[in-house]
C-alpha positions as CSV (number, residue, x, y, z in Angstrom):
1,X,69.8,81.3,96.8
2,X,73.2,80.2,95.9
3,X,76.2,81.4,98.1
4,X,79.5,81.0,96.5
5,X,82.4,80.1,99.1
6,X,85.7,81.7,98.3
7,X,88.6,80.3,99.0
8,X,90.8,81.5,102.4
9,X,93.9,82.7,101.7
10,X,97.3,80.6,103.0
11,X,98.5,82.5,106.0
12,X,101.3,85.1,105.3
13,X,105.0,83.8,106.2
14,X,106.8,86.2,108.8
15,X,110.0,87.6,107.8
16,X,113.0,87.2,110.9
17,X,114.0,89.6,112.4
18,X,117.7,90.0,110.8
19,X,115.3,90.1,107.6
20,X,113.4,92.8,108.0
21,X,116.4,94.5,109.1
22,X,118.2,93.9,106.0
23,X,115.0,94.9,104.1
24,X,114.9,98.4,106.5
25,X,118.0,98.7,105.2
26,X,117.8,98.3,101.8
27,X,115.1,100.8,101.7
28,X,116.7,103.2,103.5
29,X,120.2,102.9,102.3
30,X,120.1,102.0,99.0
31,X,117.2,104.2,97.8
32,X,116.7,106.6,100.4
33,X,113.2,106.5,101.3
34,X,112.0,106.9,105.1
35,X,110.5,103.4,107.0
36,X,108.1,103.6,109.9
37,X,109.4,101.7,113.2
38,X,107.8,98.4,114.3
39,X,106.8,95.5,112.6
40,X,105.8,94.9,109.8
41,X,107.9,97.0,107.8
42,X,105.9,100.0,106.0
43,X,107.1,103.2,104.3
44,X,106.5,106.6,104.8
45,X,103.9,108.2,102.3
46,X,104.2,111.7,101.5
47,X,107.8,112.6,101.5
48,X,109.3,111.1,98.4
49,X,106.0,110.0,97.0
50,X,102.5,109.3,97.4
51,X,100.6,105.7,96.8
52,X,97.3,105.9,94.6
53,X,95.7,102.3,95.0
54,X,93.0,100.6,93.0
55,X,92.0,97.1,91.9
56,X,94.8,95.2,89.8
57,X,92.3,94.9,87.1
58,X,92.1,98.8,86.8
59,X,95.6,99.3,87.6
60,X,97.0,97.1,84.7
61,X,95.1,99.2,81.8
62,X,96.8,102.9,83.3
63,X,100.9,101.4,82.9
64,X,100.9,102.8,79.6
65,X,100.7,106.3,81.1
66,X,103.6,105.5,83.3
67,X,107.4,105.3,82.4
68,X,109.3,102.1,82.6
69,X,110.9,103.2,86.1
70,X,107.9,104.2,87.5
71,X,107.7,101.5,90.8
72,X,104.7,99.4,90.8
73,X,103.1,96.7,93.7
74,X,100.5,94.3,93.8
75,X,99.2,93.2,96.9
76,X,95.8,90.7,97.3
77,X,94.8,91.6,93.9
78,X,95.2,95.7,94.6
79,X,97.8,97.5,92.9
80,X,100.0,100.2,94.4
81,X,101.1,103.2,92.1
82,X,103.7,105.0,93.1
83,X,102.8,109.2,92.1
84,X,104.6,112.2,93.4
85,X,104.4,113.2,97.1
86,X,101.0,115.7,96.9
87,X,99.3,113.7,94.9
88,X,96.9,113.0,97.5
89,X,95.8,116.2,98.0
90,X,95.0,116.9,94.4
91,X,93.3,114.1,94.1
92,X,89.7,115.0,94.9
93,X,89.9,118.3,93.3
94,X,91.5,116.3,90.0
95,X,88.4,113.6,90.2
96,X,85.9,116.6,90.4
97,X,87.6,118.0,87.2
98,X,87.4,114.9,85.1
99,X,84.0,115.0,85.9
100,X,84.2,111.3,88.4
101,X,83.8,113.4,91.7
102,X,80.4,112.2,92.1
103,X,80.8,109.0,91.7
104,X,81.9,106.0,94.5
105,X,85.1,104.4,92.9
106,X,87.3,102.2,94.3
107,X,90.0,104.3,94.3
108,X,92.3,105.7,97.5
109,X,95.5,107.6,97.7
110,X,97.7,107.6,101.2
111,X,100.0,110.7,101.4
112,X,101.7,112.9,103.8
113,X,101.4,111.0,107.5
114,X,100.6,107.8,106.1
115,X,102.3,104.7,105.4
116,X,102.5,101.7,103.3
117,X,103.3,98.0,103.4
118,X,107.1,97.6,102.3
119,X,106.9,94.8,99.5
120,X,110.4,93.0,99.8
121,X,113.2,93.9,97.6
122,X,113.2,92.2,93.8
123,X,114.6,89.0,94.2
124,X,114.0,88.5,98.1
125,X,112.0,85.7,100.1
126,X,111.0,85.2,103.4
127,X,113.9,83.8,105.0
128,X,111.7,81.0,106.0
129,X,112.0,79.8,102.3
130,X,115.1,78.3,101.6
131,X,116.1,78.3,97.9
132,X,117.3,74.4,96.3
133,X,121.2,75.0,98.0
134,X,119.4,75.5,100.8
135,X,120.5,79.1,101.8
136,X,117.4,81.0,103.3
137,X,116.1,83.9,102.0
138,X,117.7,84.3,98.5
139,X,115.1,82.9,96.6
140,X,112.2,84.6,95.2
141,X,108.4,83.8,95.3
142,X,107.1,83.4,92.0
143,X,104.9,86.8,91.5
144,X,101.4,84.8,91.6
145,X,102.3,83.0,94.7
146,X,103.8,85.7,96.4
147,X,100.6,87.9,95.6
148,X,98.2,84.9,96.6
149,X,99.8,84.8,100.1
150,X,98.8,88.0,100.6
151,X,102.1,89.5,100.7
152,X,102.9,93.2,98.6
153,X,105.6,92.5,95.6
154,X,106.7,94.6,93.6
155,X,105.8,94.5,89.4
156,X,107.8,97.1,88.7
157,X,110.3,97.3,91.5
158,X,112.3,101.4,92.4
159,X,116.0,101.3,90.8
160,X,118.5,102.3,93.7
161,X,120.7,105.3,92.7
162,X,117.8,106.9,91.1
163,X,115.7,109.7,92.0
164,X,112.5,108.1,91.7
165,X,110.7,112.0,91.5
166,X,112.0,112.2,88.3
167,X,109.8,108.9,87.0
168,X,106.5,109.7,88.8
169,X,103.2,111.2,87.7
170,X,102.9,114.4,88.6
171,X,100.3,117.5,88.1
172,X,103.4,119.7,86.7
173,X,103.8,117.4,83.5
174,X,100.0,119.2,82.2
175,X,101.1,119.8,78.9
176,X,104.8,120.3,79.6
177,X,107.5,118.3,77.3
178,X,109.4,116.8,80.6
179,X,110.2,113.5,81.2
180,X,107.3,113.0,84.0
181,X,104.5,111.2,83.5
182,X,100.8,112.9,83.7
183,X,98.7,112.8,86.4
184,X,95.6,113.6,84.9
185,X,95.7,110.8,82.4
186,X,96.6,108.5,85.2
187,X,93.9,109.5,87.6
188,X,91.4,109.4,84.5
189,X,92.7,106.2,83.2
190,X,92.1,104.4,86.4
191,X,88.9,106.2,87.4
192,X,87.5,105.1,83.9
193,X,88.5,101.1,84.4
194,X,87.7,101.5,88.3
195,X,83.9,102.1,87.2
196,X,83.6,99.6,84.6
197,X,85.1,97.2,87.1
198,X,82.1,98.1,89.4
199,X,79.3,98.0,86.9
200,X,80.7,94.3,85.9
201,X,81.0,93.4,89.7
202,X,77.2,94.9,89.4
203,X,76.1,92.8,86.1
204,X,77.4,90.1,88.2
205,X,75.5,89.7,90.9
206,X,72.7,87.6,91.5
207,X,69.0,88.8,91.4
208,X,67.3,88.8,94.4
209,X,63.7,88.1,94.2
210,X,61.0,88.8,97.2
């Protein structure tokens, strides 16, 4: 039998502490969303919105159900998408009603009490990582080494001064004319691409003979 060795991961550069506080701040100031305390920096789930969080590969084939605005992350090849707060209770309800209920996907939603890592701010590096005039922390990781580190980025990062409920996928938009973005065709869109995503992880893998 053949075992295939994958690669480790480069450890995950720190932020400073006047960092993080800058990024608190941003988060908090500029768009109004609630941060846990302590290190590392995460966000509250379940106030302004909830996080439903499947592989990338699934993840990339449901943005056409959501609106330009809509804030997106990636973080070690997962991808965060951000839905309205309740979301995570409809979810298992919603799954059983498209019929995927019965089936194991890879597929999770955090909502009210839980919490989230805080990808840094669109054009922000670890202050470690000083940009060529040598000022730290104003340089950005490019997207694929940011996201091979380990570290949450965002693809589609939240627009201060905007109410980001009004851009997220919600139950309400069921066959309403709003601006919103559907839920249903979300959840199903991802569902769908999470289980082909398993039956080619399945196809895959080795045969194991006696």
């Amino acid at each position: 039998m053949v075992h295939t060795v994958l690669p480790v991961p480069p450890p995950r550069r720190p932020l400073d502490r006047g960092t993080s506080a800058a990024v608190r701040q941003w988060y908090e100031h500029e768009l109004g969303w609630a941060t846990a305390p302590g290190e590392p920096l995460r966000l509250v789930t379940g106030v302004r919105f909830d996080v439903l969080e499947a592989p990338a590969e699934a993840g990339f084939a449901a943005l056409r159900h959501l609106g330009p605005a809509s804030p997106v992350a990636l973080c070690a090849g997962r991808m965060r998408l951000l839905v309205a707060a309740g979301s995570a209770e409809e979810l298992p309800g919603l799954l059983d009603w498209l019929e995927w209920g019965a089936l194991a996907l890879d597929l999770t939603v955090t909502g009210a009490g839980g919490r989230t890592e805080a990808p840094l701010p669109p054009g922000w590096a670890p202050a470690s990582v000083p940009d060529p005039a040598g000022t730290p922390g104003s340089r950005a990781l490019p997207l694929d080494r940011a996201v091979s580190q380990g570290a949450a980025v965002w693809l589609r990062p939240p627009e201060p001064g905007c109410e980001v409920e009004q851009v997220l996928p919600t139950l309400s938009a069921v066959g309403g004319g709003g601006g919103a973005p559907d839920l249903v065709r979300l959840v199903d869109t991802v569902a769908t691409q999470c289980h082909r995503v398993r039956l080619r992880r399945a196809c895959a893998q080795p045969i194991a003979f006696s």
